[in-house]
mmCIF file of the N, C-alpha and C atoms, coordinates in Angstrom:
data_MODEL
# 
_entry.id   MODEL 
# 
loop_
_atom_site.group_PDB 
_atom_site.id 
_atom_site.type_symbol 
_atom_site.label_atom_id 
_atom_site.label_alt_id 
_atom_site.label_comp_id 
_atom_site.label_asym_id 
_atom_site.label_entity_id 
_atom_site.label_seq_id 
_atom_site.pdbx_PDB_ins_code 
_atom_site.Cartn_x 
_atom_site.Cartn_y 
_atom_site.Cartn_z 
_atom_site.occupancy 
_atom_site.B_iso_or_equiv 
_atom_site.pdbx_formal_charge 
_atom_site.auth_seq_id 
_atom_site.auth_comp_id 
_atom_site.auth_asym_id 
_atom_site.auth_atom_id 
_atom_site.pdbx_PDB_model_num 
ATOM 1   N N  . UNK A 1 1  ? 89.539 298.438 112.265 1.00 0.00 ? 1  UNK A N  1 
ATOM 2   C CA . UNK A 1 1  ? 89.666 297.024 112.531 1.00 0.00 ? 1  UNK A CA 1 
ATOM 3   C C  . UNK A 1 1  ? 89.952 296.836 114.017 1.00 0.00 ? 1  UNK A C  1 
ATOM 4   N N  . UNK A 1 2  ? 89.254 295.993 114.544 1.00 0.00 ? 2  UNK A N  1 
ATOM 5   C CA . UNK A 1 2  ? 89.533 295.681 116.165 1.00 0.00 ? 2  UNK A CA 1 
ATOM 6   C C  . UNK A 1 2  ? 90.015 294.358 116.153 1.00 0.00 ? 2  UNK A C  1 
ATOM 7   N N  . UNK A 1 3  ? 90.264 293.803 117.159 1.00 0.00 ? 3  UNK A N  1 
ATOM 8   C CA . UNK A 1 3  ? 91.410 292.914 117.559 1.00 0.00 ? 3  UNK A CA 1 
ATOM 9   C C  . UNK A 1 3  ? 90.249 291.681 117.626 1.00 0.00 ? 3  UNK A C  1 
ATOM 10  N N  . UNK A 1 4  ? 88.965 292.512 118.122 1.00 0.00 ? 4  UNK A N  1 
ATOM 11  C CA . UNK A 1 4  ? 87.713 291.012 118.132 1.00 0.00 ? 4  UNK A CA 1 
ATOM 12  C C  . UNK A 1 4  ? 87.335 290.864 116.725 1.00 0.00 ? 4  UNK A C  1 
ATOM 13  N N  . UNK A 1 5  ? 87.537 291.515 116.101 1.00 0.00 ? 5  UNK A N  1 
ATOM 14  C CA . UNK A 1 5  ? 86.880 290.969 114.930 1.00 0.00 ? 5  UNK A CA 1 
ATOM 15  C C  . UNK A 1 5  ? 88.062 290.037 114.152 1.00 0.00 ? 5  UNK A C  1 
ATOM 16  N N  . UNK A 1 6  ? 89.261 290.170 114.374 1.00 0.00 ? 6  UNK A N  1 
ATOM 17  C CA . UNK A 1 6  ? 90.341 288.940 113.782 1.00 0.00 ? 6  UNK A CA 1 
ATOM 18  C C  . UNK A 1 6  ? 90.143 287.577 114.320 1.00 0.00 ? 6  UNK A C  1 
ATOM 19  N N  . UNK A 1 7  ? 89.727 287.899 115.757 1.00 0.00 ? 7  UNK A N  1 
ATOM 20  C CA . UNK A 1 7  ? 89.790 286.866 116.698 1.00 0.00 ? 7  UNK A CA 1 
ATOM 21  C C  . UNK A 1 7  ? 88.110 286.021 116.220 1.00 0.00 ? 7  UNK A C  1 
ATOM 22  N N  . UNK A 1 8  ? 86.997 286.669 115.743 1.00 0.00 ? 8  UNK A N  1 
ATOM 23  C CA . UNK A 1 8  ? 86.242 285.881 115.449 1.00 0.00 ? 8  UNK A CA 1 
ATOM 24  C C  . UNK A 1 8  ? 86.659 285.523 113.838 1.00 0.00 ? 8  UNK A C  1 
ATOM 25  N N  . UNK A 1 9  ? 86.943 286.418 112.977 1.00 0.00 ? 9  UNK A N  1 
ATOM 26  C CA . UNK A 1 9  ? 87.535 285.932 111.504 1.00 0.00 ? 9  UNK A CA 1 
ATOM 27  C C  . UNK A 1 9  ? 88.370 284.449 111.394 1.00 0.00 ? 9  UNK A C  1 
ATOM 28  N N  . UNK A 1 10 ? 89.406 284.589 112.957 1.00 0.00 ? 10 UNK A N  1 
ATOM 29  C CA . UNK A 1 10 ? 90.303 283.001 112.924 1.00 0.00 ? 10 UNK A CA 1 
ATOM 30  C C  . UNK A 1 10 ? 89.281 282.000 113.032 1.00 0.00 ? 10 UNK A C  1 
ATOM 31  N N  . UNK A 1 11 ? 88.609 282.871 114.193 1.00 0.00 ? 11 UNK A N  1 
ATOM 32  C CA . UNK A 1 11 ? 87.459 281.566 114.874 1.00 0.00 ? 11 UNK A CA 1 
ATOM 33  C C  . UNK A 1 11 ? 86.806 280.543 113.173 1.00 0.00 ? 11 UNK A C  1 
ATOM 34  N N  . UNK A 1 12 ? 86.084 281.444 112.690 1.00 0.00 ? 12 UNK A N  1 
ATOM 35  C CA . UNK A 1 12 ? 85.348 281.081 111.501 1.00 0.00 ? 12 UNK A CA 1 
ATOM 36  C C  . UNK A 1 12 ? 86.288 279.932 110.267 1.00 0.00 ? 12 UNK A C  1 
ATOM 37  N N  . UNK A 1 13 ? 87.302 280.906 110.145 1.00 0.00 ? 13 UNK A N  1 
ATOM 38  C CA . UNK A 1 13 ? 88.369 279.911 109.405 1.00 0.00 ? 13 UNK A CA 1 
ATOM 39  C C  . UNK A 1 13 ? 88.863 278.428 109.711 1.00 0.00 ? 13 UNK A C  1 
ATOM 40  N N  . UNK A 1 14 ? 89.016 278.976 111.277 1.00 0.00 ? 14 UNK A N  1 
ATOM 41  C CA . UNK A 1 14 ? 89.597 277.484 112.028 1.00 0.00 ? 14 UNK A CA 1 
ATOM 42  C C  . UNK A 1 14 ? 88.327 276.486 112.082 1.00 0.00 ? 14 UNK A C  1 
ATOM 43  N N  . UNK A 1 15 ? 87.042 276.707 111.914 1.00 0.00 ? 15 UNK A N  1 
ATOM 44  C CA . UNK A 1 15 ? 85.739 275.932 112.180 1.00 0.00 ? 15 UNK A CA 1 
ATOM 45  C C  . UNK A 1 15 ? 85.275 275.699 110.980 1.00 0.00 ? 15 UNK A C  1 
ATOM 46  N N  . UNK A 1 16 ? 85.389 276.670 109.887 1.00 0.00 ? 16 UNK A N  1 
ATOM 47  C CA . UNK A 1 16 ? 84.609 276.802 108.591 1.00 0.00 ? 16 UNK A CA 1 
ATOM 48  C C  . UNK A 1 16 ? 83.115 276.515 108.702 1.00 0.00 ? 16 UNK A C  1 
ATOM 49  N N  . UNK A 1 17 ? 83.187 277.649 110.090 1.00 0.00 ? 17 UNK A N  1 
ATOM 50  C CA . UNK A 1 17 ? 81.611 277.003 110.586 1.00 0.00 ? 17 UNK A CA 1 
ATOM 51  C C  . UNK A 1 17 ? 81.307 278.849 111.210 1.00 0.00 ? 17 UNK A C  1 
ATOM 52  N N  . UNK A 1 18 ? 80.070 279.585 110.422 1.00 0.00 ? 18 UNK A N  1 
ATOM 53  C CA . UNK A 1 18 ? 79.692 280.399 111.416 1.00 0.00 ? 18 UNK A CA 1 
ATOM 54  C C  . UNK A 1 18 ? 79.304 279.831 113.014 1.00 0.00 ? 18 UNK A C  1 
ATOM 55  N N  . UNK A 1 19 ? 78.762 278.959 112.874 1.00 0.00 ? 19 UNK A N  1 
ATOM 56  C CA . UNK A 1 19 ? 77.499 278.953 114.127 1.00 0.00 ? 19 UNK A CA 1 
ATOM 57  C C  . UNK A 1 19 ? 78.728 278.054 114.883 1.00 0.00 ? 19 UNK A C  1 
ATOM 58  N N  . UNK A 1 20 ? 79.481 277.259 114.508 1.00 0.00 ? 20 UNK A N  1 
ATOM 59  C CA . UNK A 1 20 ? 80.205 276.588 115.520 1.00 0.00 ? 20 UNK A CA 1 
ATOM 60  C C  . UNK A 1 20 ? 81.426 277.819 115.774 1.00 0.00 ? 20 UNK A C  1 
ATOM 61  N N  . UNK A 1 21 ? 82.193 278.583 114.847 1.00 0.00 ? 21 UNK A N  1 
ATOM 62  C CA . UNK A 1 21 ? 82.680 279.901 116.091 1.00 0.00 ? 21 UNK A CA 1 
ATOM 63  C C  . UNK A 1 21 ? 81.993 280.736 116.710 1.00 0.00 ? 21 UNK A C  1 
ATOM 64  N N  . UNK A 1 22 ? 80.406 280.300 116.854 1.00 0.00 ? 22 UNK A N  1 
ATOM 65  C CA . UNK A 1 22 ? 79.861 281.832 117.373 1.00 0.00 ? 22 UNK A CA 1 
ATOM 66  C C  . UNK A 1 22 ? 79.769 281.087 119.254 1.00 0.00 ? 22 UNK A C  1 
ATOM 67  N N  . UNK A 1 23 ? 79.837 280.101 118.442 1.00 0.00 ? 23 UNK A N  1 
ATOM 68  C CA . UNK A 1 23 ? 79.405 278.801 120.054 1.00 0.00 ? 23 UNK A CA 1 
ATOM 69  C C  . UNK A 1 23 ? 81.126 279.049 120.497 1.00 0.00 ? 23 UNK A C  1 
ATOM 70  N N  . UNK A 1 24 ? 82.228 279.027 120.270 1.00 0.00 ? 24 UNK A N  1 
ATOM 71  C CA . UNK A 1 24 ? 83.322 279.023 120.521 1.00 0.00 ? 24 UNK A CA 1 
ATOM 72  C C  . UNK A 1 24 ? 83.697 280.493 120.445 1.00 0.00 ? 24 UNK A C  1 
ATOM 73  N N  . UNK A 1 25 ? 83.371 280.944 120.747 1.00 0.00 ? 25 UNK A N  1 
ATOM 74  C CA . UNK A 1 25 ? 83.833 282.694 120.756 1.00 0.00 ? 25 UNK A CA 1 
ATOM 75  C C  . UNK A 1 25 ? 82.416 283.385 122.029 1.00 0.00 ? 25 UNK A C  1 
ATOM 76  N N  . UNK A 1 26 ? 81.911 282.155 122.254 1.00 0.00 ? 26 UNK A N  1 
ATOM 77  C CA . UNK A 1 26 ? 80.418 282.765 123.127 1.00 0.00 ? 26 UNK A CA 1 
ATOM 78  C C  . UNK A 1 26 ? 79.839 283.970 122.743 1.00 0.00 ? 26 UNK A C  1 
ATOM 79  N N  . UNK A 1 27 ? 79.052 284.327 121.360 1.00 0.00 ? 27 UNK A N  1 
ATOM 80  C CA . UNK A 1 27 ? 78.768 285.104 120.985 1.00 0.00 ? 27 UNK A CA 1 
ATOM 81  C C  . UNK A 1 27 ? 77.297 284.666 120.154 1.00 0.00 ? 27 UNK A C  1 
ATOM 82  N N  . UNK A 1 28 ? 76.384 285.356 119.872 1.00 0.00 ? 28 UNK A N  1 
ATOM 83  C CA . UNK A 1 28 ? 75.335 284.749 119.299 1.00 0.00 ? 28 UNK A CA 1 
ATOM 84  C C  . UNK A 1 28 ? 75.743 285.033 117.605 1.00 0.00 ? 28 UNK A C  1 
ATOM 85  N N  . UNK A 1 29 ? 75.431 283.762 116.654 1.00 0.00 ? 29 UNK A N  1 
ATOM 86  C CA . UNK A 1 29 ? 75.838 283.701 115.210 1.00 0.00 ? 29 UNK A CA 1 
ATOM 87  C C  . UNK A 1 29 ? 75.862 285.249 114.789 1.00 0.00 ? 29 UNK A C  1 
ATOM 88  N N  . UNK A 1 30 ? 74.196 285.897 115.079 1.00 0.00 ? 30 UNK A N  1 
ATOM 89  C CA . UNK A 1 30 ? 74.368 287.302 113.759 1.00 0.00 ? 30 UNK A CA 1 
ATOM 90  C C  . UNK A 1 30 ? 75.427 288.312 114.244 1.00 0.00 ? 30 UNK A C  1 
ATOM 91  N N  . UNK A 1 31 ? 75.313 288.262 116.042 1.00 0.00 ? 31 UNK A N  1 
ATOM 92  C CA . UNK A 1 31 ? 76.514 289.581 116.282 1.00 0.00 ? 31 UNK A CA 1 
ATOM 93  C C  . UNK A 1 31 ? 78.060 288.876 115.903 1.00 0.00 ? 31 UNK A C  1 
ATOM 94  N N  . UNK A 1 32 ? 78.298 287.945 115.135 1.00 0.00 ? 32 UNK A N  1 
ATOM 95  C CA . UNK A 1 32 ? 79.813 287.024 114.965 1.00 0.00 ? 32 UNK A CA 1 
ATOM 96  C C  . UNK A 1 32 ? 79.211 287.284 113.568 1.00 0.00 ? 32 UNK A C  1 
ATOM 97  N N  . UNK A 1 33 ? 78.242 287.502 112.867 1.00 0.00 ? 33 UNK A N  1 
ATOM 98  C CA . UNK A 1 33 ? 78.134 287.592 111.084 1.00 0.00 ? 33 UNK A CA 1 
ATOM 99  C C  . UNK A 1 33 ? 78.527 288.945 110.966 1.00 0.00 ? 33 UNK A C  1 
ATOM 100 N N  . UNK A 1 34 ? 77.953 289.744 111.630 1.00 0.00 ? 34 UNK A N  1 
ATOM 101 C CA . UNK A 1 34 ? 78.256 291.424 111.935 1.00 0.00 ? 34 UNK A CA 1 
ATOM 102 C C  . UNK A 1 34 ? 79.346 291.798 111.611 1.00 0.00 ? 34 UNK A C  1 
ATOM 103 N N  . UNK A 1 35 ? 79.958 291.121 113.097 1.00 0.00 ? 35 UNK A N  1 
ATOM 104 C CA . UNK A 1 35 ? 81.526 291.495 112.992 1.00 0.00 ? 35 UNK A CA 1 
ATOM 105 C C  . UNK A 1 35 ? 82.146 291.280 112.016 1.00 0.00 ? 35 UNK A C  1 
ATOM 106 N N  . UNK A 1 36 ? 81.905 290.064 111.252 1.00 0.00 ? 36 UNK A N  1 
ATOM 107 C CA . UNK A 1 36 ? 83.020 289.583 110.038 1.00 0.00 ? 36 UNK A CA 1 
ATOM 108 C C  . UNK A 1 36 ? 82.718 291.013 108.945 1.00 0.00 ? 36 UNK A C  1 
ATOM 109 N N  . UNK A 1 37 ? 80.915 291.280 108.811 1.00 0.00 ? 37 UNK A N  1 
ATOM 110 C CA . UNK A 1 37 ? 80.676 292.006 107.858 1.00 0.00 ? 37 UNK A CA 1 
ATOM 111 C C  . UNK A 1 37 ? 81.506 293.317 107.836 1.00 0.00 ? 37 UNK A C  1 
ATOM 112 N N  . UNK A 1 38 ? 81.399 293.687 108.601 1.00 0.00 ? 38 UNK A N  1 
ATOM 113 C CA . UNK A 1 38 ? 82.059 295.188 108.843 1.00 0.00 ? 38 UNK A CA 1 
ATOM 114 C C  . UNK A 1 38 ? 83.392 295.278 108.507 1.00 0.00 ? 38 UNK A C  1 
ATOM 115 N N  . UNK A 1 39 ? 84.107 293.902 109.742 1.00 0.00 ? 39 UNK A N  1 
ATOM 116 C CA . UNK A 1 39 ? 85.171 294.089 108.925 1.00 0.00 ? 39 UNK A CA 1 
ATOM 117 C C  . UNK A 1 39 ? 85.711 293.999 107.048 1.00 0.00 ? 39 UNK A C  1 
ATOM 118 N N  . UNK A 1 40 ? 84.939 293.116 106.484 1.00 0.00 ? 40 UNK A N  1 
ATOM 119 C CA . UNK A 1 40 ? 85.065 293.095 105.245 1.00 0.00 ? 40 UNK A CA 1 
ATOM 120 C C  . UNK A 1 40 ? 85.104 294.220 104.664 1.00 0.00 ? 40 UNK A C  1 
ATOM 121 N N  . UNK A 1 41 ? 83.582 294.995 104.929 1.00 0.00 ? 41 UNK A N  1 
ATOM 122 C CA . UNK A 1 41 ? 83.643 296.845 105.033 1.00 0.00 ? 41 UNK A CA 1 
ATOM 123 C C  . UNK A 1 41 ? 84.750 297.314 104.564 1.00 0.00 ? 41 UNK A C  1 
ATOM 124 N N  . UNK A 1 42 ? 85.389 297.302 106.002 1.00 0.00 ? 42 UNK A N  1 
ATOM 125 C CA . UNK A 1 42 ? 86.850 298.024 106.192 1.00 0.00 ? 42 UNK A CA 1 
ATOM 126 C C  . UNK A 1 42 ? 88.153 297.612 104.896 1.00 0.00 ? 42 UNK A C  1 
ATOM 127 N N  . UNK A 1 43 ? 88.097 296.268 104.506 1.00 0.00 ? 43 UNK A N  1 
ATOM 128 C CA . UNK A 1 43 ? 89.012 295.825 104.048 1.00 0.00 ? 43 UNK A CA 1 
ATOM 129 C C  . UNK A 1 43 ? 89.095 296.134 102.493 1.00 0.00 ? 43 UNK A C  1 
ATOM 130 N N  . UNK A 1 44 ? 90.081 295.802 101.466 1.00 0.00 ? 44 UNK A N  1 
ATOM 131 C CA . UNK A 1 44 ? 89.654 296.311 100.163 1.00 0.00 ? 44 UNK A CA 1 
ATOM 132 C C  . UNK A 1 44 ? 89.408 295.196 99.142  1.00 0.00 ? 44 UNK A C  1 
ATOM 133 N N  . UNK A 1 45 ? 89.195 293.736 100.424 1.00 0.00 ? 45 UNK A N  1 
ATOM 134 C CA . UNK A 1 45 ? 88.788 292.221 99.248  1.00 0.00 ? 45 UNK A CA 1 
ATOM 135 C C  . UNK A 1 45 ? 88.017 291.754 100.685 1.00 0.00 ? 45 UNK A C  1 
ATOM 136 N N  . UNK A 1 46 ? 87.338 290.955 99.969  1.00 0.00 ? 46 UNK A N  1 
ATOM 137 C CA . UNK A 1 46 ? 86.224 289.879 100.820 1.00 0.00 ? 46 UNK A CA 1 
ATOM 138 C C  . UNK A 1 46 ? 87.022 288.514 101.810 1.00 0.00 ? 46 UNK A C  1 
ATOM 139 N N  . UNK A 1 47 ? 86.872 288.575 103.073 1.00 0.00 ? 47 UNK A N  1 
ATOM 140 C CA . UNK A 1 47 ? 86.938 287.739 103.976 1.00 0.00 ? 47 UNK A CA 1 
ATOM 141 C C  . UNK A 1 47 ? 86.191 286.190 103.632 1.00 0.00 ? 47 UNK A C  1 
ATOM 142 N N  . UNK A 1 48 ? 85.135 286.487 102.610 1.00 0.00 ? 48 UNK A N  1 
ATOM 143 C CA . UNK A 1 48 ? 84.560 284.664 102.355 1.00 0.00 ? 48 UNK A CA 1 
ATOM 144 C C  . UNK A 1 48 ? 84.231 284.657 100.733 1.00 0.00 ? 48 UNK A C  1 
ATOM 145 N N  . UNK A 1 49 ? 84.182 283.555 100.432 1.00 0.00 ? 49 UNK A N  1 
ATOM 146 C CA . UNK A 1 49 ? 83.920 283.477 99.167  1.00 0.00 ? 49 UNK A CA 1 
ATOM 147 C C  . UNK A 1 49 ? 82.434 283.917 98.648  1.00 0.00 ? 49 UNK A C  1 
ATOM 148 N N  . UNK A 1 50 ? 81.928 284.594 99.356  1.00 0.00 ? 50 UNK A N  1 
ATOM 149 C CA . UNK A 1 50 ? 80.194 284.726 98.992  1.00 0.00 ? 50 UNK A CA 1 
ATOM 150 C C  . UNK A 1 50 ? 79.327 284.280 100.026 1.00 0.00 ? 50 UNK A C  1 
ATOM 151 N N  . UNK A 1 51 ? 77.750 285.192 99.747  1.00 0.00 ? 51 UNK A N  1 
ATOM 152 C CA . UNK A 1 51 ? 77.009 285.032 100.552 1.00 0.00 ? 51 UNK A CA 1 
ATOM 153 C C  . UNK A 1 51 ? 76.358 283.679 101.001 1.00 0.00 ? 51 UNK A C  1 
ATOM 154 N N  . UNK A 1 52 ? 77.397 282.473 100.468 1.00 0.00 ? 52 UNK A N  1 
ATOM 155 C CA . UNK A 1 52 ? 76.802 281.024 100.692 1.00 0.00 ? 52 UNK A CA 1 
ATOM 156 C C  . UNK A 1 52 ? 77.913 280.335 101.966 1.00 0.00 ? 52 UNK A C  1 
ATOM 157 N N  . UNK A 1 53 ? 79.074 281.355 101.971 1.00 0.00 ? 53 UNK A N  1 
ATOM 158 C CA . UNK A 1 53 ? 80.027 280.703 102.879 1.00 0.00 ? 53 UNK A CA 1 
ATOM 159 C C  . UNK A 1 53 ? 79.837 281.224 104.098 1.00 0.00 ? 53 UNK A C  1 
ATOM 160 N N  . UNK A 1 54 ? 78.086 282.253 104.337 1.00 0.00 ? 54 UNK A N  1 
ATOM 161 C CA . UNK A 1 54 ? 77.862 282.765 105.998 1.00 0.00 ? 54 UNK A CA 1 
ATOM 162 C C  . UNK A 1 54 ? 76.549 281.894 106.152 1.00 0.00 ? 54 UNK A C  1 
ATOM 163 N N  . UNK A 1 55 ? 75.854 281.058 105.643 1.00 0.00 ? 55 UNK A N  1 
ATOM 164 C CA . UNK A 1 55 ? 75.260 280.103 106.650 1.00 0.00 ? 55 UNK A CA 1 
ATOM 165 C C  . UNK A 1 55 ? 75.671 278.243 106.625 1.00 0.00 ? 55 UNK A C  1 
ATOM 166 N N  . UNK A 1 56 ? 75.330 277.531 108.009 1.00 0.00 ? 56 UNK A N  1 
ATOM 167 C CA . UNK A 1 56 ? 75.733 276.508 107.697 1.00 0.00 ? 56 UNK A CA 1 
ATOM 168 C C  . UNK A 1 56 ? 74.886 276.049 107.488 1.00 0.00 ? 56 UNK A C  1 
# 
């Protein structure tokens, strides 16, 4: 787990918006979908409710 990938995870939460934290984190949407993915990876429960809560 890296410290950018929390920092885009808040981003997402605080926006409930991929594409508006990817614009607020200056990052393009898929490398900010990436990051969340991986981290989920890492974790031993899911960061979103399903594959409908990563597009807007």
């Amino acid at each position: 787990m890296e410290p950018r990938q929390l920092e885009y995870f808040t981003a997402v939460a605080d926006d409930m918006s991929f594409t508006r934290a990817a614009q607020r984190v200056h990052v393009v949407q898929s490398a900010l979908s990436t990051s969340i993915k991986k981290l989920e990876d890492e974790l031993p429960f899911s960061c979103s409710t399903g594959p409908a809560s990563r597009s807007d």
